[in-house]
FILOLUM-276702 format. One line per 5 residues: number of its first residue (from 1); their letters; for each residue x, y, z of C-alpha. Coordinates in pm, whole numbers, plus 50000, padded with zeros to 5 digits. Each point is the difference from the previous one (the first is absolute). Layout:
<atoms>
NUM	A	X Y Z | ...;
</atoms>
This chain:
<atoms>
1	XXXXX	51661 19752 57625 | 50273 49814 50164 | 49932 49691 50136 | 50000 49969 50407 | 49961 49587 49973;
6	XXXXX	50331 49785 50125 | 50261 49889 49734 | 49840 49674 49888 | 50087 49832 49630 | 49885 49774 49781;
11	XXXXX	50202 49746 49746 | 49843 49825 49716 | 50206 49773 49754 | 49946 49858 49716 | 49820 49615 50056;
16	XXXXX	49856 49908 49694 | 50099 49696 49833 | 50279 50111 49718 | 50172 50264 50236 | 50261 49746 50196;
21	XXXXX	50038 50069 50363 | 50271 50272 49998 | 49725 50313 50070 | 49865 49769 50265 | 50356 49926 50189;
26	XXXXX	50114 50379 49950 | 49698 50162 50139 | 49977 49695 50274 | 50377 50131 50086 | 49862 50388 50043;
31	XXXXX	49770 49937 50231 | 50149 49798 50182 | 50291 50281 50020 | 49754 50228 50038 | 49859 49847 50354;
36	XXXXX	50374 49967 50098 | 49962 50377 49987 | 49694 50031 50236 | 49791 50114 49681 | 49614 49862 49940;
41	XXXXX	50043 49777 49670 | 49824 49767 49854 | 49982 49719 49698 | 49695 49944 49777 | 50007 49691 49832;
46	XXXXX	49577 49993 49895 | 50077 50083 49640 | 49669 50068 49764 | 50187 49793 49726 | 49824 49699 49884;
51	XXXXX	50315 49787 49953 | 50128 50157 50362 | 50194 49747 50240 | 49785 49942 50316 | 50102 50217 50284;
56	XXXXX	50017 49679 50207 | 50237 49853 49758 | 50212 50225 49985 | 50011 50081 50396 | 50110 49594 50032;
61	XXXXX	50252 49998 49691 | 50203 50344 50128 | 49905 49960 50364 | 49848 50313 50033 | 49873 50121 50374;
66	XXXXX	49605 50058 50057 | 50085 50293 50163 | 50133 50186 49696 | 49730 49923 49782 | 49727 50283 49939;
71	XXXXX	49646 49799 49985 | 49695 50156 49931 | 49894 50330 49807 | 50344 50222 49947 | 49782 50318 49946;
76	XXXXX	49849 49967 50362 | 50331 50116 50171 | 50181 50377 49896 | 50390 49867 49903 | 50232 50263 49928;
81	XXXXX	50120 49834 49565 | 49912 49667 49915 | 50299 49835 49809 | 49949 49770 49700 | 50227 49797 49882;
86	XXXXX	49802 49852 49717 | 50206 49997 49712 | 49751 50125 49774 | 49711 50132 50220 | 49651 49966 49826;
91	XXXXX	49849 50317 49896 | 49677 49954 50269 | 50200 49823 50247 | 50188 50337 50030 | 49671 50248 49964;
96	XXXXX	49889 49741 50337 | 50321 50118 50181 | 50081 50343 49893 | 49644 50060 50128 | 50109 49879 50361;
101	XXXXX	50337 50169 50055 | 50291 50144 49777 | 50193 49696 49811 | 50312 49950 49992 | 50129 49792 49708;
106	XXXXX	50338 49769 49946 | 50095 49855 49718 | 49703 50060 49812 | 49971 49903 49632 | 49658 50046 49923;
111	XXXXX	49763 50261 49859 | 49963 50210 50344 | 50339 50066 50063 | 49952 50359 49915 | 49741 50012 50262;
116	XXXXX	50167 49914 50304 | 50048 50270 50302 | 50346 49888 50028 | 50224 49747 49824 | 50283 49803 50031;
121	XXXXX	50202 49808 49829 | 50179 49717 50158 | 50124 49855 49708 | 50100 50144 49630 | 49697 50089 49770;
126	XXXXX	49969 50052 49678 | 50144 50354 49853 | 49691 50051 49800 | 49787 49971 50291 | 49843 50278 50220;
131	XXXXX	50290 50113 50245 | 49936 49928 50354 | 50083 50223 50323 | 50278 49780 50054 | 50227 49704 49917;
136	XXXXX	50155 49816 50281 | 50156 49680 49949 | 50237 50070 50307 | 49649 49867 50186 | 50010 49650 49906;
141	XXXXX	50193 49773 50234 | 50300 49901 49935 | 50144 49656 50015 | 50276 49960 50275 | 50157 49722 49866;
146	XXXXX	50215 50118 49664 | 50209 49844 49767 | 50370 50157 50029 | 49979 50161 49653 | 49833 50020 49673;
151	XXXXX	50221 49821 49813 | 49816 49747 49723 | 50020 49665 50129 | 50228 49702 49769 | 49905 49644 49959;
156	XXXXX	50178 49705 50139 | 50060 49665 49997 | 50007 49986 50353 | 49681 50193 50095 | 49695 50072 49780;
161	XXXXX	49890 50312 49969 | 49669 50076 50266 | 49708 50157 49853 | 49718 50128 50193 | 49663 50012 49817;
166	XXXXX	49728 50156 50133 | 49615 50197 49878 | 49889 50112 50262 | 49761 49881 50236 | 49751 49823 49732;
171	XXXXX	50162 50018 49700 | 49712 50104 49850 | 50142 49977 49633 | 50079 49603 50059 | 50407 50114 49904;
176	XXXXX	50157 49762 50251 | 49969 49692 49876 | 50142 50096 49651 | 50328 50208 50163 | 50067 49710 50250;
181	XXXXX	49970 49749 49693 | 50229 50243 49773 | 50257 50056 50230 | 50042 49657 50155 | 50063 49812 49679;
186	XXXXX	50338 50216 49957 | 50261 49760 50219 | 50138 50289 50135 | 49785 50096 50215 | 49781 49924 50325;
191	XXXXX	49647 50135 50049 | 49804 50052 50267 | 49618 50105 49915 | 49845 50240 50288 | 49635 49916 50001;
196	XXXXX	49795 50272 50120 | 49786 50016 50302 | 49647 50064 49755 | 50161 49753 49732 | 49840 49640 49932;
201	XXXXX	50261 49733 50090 | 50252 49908 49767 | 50083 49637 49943 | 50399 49915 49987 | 50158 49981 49693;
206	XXXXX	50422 49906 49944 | 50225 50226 50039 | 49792 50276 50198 | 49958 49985 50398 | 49634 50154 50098;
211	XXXXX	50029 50236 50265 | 49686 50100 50205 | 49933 50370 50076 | 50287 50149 50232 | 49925 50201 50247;
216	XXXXX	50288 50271 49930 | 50109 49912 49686 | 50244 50313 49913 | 50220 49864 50252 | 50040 49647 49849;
221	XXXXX	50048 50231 49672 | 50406 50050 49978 | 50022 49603 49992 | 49901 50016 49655 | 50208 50059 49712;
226	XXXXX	49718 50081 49746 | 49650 50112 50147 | 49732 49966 49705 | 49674 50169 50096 | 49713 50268 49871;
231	XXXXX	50026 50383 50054 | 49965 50088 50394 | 50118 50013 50320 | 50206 49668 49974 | 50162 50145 49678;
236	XXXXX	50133 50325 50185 | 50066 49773 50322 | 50243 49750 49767 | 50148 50296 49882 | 50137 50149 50331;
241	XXXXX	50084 49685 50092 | 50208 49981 49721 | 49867 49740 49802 | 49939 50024 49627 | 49670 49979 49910;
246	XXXXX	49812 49894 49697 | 49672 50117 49930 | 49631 49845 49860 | 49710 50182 50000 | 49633 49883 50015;
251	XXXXX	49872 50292 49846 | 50096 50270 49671 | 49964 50275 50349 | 50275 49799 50184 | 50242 49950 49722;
256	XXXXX	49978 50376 49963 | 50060 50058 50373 | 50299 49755 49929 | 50193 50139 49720 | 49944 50354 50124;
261	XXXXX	50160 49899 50309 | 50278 49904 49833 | 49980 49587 50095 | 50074 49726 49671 | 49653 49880 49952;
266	XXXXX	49946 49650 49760 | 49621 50117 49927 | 49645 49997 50109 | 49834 49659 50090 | 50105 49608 50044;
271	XXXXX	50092 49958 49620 | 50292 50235 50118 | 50034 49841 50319 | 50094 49707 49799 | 50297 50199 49822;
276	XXXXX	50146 50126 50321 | 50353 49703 49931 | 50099 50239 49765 | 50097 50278 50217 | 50214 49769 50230;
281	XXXXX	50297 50089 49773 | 49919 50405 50015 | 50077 49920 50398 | 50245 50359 49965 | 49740 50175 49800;
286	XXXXX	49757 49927 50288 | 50262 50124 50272 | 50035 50292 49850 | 49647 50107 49926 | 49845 49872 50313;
291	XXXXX	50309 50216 50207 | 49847 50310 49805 | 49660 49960 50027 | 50090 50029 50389 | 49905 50429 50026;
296	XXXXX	50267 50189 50131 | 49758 50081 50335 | 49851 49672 50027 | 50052 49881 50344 | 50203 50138 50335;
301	XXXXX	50236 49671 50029 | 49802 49928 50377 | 49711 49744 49876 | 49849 50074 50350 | 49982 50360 49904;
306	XXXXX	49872 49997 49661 | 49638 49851 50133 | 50011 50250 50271 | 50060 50302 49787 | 49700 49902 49827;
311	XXXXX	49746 49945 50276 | 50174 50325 50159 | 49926 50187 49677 | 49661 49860 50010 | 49929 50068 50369;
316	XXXXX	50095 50422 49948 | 49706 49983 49710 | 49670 50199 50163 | 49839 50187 49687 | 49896 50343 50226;
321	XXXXX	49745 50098 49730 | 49897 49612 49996 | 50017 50021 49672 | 49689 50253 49905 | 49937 50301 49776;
326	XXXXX	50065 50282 50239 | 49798 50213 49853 | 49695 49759 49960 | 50071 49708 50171 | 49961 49750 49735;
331	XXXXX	50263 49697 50030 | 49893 49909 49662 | 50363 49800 49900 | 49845 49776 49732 | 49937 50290 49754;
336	XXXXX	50181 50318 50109 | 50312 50068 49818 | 50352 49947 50156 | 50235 50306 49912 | 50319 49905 50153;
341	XXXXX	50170 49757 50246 | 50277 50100 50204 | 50170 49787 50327 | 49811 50169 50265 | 49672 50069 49827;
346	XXXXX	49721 50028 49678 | 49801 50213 49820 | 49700 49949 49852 | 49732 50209 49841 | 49623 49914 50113;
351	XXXXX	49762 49857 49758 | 49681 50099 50250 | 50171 50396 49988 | 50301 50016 49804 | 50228 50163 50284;
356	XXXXX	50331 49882 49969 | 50145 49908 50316 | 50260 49809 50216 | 50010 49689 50168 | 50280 49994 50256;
361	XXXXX	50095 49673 50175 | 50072 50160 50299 | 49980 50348 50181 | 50153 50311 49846 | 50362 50087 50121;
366	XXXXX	49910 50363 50048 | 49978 50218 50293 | 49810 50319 49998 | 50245 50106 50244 | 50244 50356 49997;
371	XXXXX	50239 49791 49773 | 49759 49934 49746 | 49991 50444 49927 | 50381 50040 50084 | 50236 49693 49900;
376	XXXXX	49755 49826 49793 | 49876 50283 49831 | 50334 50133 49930 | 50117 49705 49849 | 49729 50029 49770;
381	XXXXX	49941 50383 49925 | 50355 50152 50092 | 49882 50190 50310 | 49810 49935 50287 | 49595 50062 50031;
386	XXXXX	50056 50296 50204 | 50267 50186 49733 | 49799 49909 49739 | 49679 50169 50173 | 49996 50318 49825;
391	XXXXX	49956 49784 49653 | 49730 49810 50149 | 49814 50316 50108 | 50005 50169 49682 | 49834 49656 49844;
396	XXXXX	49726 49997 50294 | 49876 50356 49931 | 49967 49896 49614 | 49810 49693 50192 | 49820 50217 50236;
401	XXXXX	49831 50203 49685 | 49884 49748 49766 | 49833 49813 50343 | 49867 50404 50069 | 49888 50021 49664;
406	XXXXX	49803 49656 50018 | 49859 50087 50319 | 49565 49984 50006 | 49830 50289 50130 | 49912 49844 50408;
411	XXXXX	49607 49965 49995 | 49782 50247 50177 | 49969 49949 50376 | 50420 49922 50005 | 50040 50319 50243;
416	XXXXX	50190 50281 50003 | 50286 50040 49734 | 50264 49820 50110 | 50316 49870 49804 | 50009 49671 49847;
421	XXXXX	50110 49703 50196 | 50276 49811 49863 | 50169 49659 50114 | 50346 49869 49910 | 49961 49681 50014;
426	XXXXX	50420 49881 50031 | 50085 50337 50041 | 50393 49960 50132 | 50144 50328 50085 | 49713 50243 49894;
431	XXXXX	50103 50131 49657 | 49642 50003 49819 | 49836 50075 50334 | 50186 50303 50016 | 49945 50068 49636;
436	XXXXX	49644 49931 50075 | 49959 50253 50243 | 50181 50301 49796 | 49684 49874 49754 | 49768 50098 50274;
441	XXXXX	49920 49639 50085 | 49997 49869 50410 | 50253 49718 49983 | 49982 49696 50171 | 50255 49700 49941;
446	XXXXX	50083 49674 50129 | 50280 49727 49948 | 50172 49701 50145 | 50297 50184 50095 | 49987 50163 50359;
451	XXXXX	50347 50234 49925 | 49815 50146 49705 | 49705 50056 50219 | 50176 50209 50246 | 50172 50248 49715;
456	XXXXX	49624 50089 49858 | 49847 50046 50332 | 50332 50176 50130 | 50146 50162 49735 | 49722 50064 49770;
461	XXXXX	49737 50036 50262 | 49712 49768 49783 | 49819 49740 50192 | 50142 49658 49919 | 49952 49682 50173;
466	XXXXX	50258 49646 49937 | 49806 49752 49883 | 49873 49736 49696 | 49726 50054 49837 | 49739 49848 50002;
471	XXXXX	50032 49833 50315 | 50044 50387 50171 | 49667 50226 49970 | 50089 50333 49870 | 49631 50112 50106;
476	XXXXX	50071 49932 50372 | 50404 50072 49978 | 49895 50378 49885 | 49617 50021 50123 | 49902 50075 49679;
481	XXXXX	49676 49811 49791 | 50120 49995 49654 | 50251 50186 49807 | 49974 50172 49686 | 50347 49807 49818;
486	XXXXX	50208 49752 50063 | 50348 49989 49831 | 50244 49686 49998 | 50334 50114 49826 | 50191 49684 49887;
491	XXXXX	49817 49814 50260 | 49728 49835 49885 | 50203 49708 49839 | 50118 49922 50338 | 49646 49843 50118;
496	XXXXX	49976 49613 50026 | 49603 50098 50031 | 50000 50253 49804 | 49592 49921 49956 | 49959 50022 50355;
501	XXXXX	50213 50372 50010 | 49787 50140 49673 | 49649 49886 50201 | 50138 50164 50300 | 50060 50291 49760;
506	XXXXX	49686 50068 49871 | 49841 50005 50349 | 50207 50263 50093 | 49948 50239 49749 | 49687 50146 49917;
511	XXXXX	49842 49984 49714 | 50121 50240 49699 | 50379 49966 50235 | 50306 49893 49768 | 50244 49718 50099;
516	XXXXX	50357 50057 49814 | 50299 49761 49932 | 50287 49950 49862 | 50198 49698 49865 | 50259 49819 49792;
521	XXXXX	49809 49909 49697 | 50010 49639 49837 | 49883 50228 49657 | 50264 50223 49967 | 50386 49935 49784;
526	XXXXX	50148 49751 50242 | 49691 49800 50053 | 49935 50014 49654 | 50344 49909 49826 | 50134 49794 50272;
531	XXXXX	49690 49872 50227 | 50258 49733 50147 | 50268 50207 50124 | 49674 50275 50125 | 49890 49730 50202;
536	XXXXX	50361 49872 50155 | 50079 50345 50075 | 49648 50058 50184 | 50079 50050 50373 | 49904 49682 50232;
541	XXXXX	49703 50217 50158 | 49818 50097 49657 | 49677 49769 50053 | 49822 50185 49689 | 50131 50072 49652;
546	XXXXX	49805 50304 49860 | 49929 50073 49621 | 49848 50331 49938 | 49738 49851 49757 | 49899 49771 50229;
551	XXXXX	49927 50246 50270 | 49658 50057 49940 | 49844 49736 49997 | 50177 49885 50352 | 49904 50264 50161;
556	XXXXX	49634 50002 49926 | 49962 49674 50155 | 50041 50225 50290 | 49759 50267 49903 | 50272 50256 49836;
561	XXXXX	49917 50173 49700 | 50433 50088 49838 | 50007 50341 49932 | 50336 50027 49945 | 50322 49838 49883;
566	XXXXX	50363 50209 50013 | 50286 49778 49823 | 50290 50045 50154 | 50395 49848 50049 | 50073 50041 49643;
571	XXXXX	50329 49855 49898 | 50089 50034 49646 | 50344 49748 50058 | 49805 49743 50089 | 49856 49958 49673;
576	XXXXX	50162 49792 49751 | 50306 50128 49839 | 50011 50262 50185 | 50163 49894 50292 | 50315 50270 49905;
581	XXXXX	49791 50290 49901 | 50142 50327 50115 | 49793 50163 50217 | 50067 50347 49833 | 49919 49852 49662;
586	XXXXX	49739 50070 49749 | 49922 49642 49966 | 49960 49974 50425 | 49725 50311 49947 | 49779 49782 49768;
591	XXXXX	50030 49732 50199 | 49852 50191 50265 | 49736 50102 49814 | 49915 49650 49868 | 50006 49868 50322;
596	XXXXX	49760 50290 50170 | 49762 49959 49692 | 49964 49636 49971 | 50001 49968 50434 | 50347 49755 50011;
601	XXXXX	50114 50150 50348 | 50101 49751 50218 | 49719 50144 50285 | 49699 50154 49981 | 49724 50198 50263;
606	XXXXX	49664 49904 49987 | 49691 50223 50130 | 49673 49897 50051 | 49671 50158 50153 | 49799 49743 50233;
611	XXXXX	49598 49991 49832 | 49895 49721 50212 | 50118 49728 50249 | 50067 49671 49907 | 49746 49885 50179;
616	X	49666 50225 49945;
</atoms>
C-alpha cells in the first residue's frame, strides 16, 4: 500500500474575496522554503469560489514565480498530502481533495476540521473546537527587528504616539477607514494606514499617512508604538516584536479567536472600528495582555529559523499508508470518523468498513530486529522473549487446540494421512510452532527477523524462513500448495496492507483451514473507559485497531466464516475506581469475573474457518 511515487506536495490557500491575503503569503512562504529544500512543491491559486481573486492577479500583486504554480487538473499527478490553508475549507471542496491524496489541514475553522488526515495548528484555536494533532506557533516567522522591551508606551509633547493600522490584505470588513479616522482625531497621535495589496485605494485624509502594501512588513513592525489590526499573523508578529496590539474583528468567529487568545479586542465590525480612541488611554492594559497572549513556545528567537522549522516539518511528512483503510482501502476522509490526533499521527475509523486504524505521517520507528524480543521487550514485559518462552508455549498449545478443534475434515483425494500444515506467520523465536508441533501439527513459520530465524531452524529444528509477508511466498519458501492454518499472534495489527496479507491468506489455506489471531482490542476496559489514552499508548506500528464485535463482519469480506472469539488481557485495575484494588481481594475476584463475562479484556483471539475466497 505504500506509495513508491517521489515526494511531491501540493499548497492551497485560502483566495476568496473576504479571507485577506495572510493564507496566501504563508503558504507562498512554504513552498518557497520547501524548494530551498530540494522538495517538489507547488501553489494552486485556481480556486472554485465564485468571488475568488484571479490567479493572474494575484501572481502580479505578490510576485509570485510561474514555475511554482500547479496549472491544470491536480488529480492527474500522485502528491504525497495536499495542504490547505483555507480558513474554513468548504465541505465539497474537501470531499474533491481528500479523494486525491491525504489532507493536511492548518488553521482550519470550518466544518471539516474533524476530517483532516493530519492537522496543525499554526496559530491558537478555539478551546471548544476539535483538537488538532498539533499546535505550533514556534512555526511562524519571527520578526528580526524588536522593540527593547514590553514596556507600555507614554505620550509626549515632543513625539506623538505611532500607530500602525492595518486589515489585512483587503480589508474585507471596510474597518480601515473608521480606525484611521478614530485614532487620528486624538492630537496625540500619528497614524499611518497600511493599505493592503487586494484592498481598493484609499484616498488621503488629515492626520493619517497611507502606506502601500510592504513587502516585509513585521520588520517595519517595532517602529510602532501601538499596532491596531484583526486576529492573524500580523497580530502574533506585533506581539514578538513587542508592540502592543489592539484588536478588531470582521467577524463574531474572529473576535472569538481574539479574546481566547488573550488580545484587548474593541468589537466586531467598522461601528467598532470607529470606537478604537478609546483604548489609547488603556495603552498598559494593552502591554500587558498582548505580552501574554505571546504562548510560552511561540517562536525560537532566530526569525530565519522559525520558517525553516516549518517547511522542515513539512518536508519529513510522507503518509506510508497514504492515508487508506488498511484493511479495505477506502480513503474515504469526508465521512469516516476521526478517533484521536496525536503529533506524529491519526486514527480514524472507516465509514466504507468500520476498521479503526492509523494514519502515521511518517514511517514507524520500529525495528523487527533482536532488540525488539530482548531490550525492547524487556522494557515492556520484565523479561526478555526468550525467558518468557515457556509462558508463551503454554498459551500456544491452548492456541494449537481450539485451531485443532476447528480444523475441516481434508476432502477425499487429499492423500495419505498426514499432519496438518500450519504457518506462523511473525513467528519470532518459535514458541507456538513448537507448541504446535507437541499438538501433532507440522510447523512452519516465518518473520522479519533473521536472529529469530536461526534459533527455530537451529535450536528447535522447524523449518523457518526470514521474511515479510506477503511480499515472501510461503508456498515456494516451504514447497508446499496450501496449508491447513495460519496463525498471526499479536501480529496482525502490524500490517499497513493488512487487505493485501488476509487475500494472501485465504489463498494459502484450503478451504475448511482456520486462520487465528490475536490482538489488543479497541472493545475491551481501556478502550472503553479511556479510548484517548488506548489510542496514545498504541505502539507506532499498530496500523489496525481491532474490536471483537467487529470481527466478523471484517473478516468475511475475505471469505472467513468467525468461529471463535477468546477474550483475553483482563485487567480488573484498569476499570474505574479500581485502580487500588488488592489483587488478593474479594472485590478483585468479581472484577474478574465481570470482566471475563461481559468480554472487557484489553486483547482478544479471533478464529475463523475460510468457506470461500474473496474472489469466487
Amino acid at each position: 500500500m505504500r506509495s513508491l511515487t517521489p515526494w511531491s506536495v501540493l499548497v492551497v490557500p485560502a483566495t476568496a474575496r473576504g479571507r485577506g491575503s495572510g493564507h496566501l503569503k504563508r503558504s507562498l512562504s512554504l513552498v518557497r522554503s520547501l524548494r530551498g529544500l530540494g522538495k517538489d512543491a507547488f501553489l494552486f491559486l485556481e480556486s472554485a469560489d465564485a468571488d475568488a481573486v484571479p490567479r493572474e492577479e494575484l501572481a502580479e500583486r505578490f510576485s509570485i514565480e510561474a514555475e511554482i504554480l500547479f496549472s491544470g487538473d491536480p488529480a492527474s499527478r500522485p502528491w504525497t498530502f495536499i495542504l490547505l490553508d483555507r480558513f474554513r475549507t468548504d465541505p465539497a471542496e474537501f470531499g474533491y481533495w481528500s479523494a486525491i491524496a491525504p489532507v493536511v489541514g492548518v488553521d482550519e475553522g470550518g466544518r471539516r476540521r474533524t476530517c483532516f488526515d493530519y492537522l496543525i495548528d499554526l496559530l491558537p484555536s478555539l478551546p471548544s473546537t476539535p483538537r488538532p494533532n498539533m499546535t505550533a506557533p514556534g512555526f511562524l516567522e519571527a520578526p528580526a527587528r524588536r522593540r527593547a522591551s514590553f514596556d507600555a508606551p507614554r505620550f509626549s509633547q515632543s513625539a506623538p504616539l505611532r500607530v500602525l493600522a492595518t486589515f489585512g490584505g483587503e480589508d474585507s470588513a471596510g474597518m480601515s477607514l473608521p480606525a484611521a479616522r478614530s485614532l487620528a482625531s486624538d492630537p496625540r497621535v500619528s497614524v499611518d494606514l497600511l493599505r493592503g495589496a487586494l484592498a481598493a485605494r484609499v484616498e488621503p485624509m488629515p492626520g493619517v499617512a497611507v502606506l502601500d502594501p510592504l513587502p516585509d512588513l513585521k520588520e517595519r513592525l517595532a517602529d510602532y508604538d501601538l499596532v491596531v489590526t484583526q486576529y492573524g499573523l500580523t497580530a502574533f508578529e506585533a506581539a514578538r516584536a513587542r508592540v502592543p496590539v489592539l484588536l478588531v474583528s470582521p467577524t463574531r468567529y474572529h473576535e472569538k479567536l481574539a479574546r481566547a487568545a488573550g488580545f484587548v479586542s474593541a468589537g466586531v465590525g467598522p461601528r467598532a472600528a470607529s470606537r478604537v480612541r478609546r483604548h489609547l488611554d488603556d495603552l498598559s492594559v494593552l502591554a500587558a495582555r498582548t505580552a501574554a497572549a505571546i504562548p510560552s513556545d511561540s517562536f525560537s528567537g532566530d526569525p530565519s529559523a522559525d520558517v525553516a522549522a516549518y517547511a522542515q516539518f513539512v518536508s519529513g511528512l510522507n503518509f506510508p499508508s497514504t492515508g487508506r483503510c488498511p484493511l479495505c482501502g477506502a480513503r474515504d476522509a469526508s465521512s469516516s470518523r476521526v478517533l484521536g490526533r496525536f503529533a506524529d499521527r491519526t486514527y480514524r475509523r472507516c465509514a466504507s468498513c468500520g476498521m479503526a486504524h492509523l494514519i502515521r505521517i511518517d514511517d514507524p520507528p520500529i525495528v523487527y530486529a533482536r532488540d525488539y524480543f530482548f531490550e525492547d521487550y524487556k522494557k515492556q514485559y520484565g523479561k526478555t522473549y526468550l525467558e518468557d518462552f515457556p509462558s508463551l508455549e503454554r498459551s500456544g498449545r491452548a492456541r494449537a487446540k481450539r485451531i485443532a478443534s476447528l480444523l475441516a475434515p481434508r476432502g477425499r483425494g487429499a492423500g495419505p494421512a498426514t499432519p496438518p500444515r500450519i504457518l506462523d506467520i511473525g513467528c519470532a523465536y518459535g514458541p507456538f510452532l513448537a507448541a504446535a508441533r507437541s499438538e501433532g501439527f507440522a510447523s512452519f513459520g516465518l518473520d522479519p527477523a533473521e536472529d529469530a530465524v536461526r534459533f527455530v531452524r537451529d535450536e528447535l529444528k522447524i523449518p523457518a524462513v526470514p521474511g515479510l509477508f506477503p511480499d515472501t511466498d510461503p508456498r515456494a519458501a516451504f514447497g508446499i500448495d496450501e496449508f491447513d492454518a495460519i496463525g498471526m499472534w499479536y501480529v496482525i495489527e502490524h500490517f499497513p496492507d493488512l487487505g493485501e496479507v488476509l487475500d494472501a491468506s485465504s489463498r494459502l489455506l484450503r478451504r475448511g483451514g482456520v486462520l487465528a489471531f490475536s490482538t489488543p482490542s479497541f472493545g475491551g476496559v481501556s478502550g472503553r473507559v479511556r479510548p484517548a489514552d488506548f489510542l496514545e499508548k498504541s505502539p507506532a506500528d499498530h496500523f489496525t485497531i481491532w474490536e471483537p464485535g467487529r470481527t466478523a463482519a471484517l473478516l468475511r469480506r475475505f471469505g472467513f466464516r468467525l468461529a471463535k472469539i477468546v477474550v483475553t488481557g483482563h485487567h480488573p485495575e484498569r476499570f474505574p475506581l479500581l485502580s487500588e484494588v488488592r489483587t488478593d481481594g474479594i472485590l478483585y475476584t468479581k472484577a474478574i469475573i465481570a470482566s471475563r463475562l461481559l468480554g472487557l479484556g484489553d486483547t482478544f483471539e479471533a478464529y475463523a474457518v475460510k468457506e470461500t475466497s474473496r474472489h469466487e
